[in-house]
C-alpha positions in Angstrom: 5.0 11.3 19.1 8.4 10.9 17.4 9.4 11.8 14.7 9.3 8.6 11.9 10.1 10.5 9.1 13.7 13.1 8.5 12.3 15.8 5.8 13.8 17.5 3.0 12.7 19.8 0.7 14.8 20.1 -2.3 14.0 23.1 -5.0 10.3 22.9 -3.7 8.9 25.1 -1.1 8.8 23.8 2.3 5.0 23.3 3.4 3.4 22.5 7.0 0.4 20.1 5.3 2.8 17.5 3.3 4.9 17.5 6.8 1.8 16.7 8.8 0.2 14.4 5.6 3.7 12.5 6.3 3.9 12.1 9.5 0.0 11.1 9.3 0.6 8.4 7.0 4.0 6.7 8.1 2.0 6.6 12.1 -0.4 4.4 10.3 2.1 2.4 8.4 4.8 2.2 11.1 2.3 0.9 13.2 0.2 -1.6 10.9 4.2 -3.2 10.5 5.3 -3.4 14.1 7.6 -1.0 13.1 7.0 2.1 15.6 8.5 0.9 19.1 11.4 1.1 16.6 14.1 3.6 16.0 14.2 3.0 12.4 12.6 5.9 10.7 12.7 7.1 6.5 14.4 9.8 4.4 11.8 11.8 2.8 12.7 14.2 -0.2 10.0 15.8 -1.2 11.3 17.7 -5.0 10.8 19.0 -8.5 11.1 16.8 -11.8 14.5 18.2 -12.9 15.8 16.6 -9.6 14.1 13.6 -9.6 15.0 13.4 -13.2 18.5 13.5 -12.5 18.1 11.0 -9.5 16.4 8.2 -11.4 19.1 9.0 -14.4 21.9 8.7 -12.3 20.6 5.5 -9.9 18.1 3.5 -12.5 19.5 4.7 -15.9 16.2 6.3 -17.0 16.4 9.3 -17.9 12.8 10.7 -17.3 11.2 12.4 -14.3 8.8 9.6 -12.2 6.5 10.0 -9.5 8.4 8.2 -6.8 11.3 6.7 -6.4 12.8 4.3 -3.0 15.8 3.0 -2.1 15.9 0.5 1.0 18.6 -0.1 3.2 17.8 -3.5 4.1 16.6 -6.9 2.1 13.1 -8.0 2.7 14.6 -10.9 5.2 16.2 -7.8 6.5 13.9 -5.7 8.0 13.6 -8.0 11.3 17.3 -7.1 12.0 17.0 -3.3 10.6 14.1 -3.1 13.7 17.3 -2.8 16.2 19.2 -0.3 13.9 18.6 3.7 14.5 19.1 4.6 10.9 16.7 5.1 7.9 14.7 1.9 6.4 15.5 3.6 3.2 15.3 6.8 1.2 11.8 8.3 -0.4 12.1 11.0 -3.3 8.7 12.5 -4.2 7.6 14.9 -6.9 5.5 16.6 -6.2 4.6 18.4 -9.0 4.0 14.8 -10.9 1.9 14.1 -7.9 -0.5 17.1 -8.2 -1.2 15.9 -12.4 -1.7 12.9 -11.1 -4.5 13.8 -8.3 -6.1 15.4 -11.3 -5.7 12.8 -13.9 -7.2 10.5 -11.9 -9.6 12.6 -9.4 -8.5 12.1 -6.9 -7.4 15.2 -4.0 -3.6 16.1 -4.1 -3.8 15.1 -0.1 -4.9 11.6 -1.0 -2.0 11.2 -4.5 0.3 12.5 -2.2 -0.4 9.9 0.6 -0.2 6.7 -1.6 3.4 8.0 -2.8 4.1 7.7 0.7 3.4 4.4 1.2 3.6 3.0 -2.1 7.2 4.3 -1.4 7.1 2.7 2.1 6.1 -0.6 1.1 8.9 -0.6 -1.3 11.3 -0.5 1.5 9.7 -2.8 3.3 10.6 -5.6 -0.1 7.4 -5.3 -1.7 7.2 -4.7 -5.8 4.6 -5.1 -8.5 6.7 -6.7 -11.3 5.2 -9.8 -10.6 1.0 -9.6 -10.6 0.9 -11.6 -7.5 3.5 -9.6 -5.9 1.5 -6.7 -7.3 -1.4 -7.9 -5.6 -0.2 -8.2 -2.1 1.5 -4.8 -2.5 -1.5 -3.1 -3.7 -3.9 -4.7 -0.3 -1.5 -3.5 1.8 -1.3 -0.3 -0.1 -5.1 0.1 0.4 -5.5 -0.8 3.8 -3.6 1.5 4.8 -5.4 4.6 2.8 -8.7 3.0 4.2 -7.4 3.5 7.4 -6.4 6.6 7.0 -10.3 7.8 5.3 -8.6 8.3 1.7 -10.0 5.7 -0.3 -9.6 5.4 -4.2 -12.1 7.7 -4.6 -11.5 10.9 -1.7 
């Protein structure tokens, strides 16, 4: 198998189960988006909420911590021509301490919160967004296909 995602982990302890949940999850989506005969892969940063305060602060102007953030490399009419590139479809940073109050905020398991980061995050570098509620609608079916597919529905 080769390796879709590059993995950092800034000012957060470096952990086997997020590697393997990653690598788990971006199989499933690399594959459901023709992406995986590809040498396009993503940036994972996988941090704490000081940095990913700073990051969305320096990058978005908001100056609070957030759950996830992407960047994408490529426009949505893009991504056909980034499939021929062997550099990232975009950056991913995670916190994962806002993940874990999240799982229990709304019950779900930390495995499962952690996942839809990762492709919430995904599908934002592959020029989906949820400003719009029809945008937000697409987003969120491909969003759950996915975590069907993968046994982590709303609920696990």
């Amino acid at each position: 198998m080769r390796e879709l995602a590059e993995i950092e982990f800034l000012d957060i302890k470096e952990d086997k189960k997020y590697k393997e949940i990653i690598n788990k999850v971006y199989e499933m989506c690399f594959k459901e988006e023709n992406l995986y005969d590809y040498e396009i892969y993503i940036s994972i940063i996988i941090t704490n909420e000081e940095n990913i305060r700073n990051i969305n602060k320096k990058y978005r102007n908001i100056d609070k911590a957030t759950d996830v953030l992407s960047f994408p490399m490529f426009e949505k009419d893009e991504i056909e021509s980034a499939k021929l590139a062997k550099e990232p479809l975009g950056d991913i940073v995670i916190c994962l301490p806002i993940v874990k109050k999240q799982a229990v905020e709304y019950g779900h398991s930390e495995d499962r919160e952690f996942a839809y980061m990762l492709v919430h995050g995904f599908y934002h570098l592959m020029g989906y967004d949820h400003i719009e509620d029809k945008d937000k609608v697409k987003m969120r079916k491909k969003e759950e296909n996915i975590l069907n597919k993968l046994g982590l529905k709303l609920d696990a």
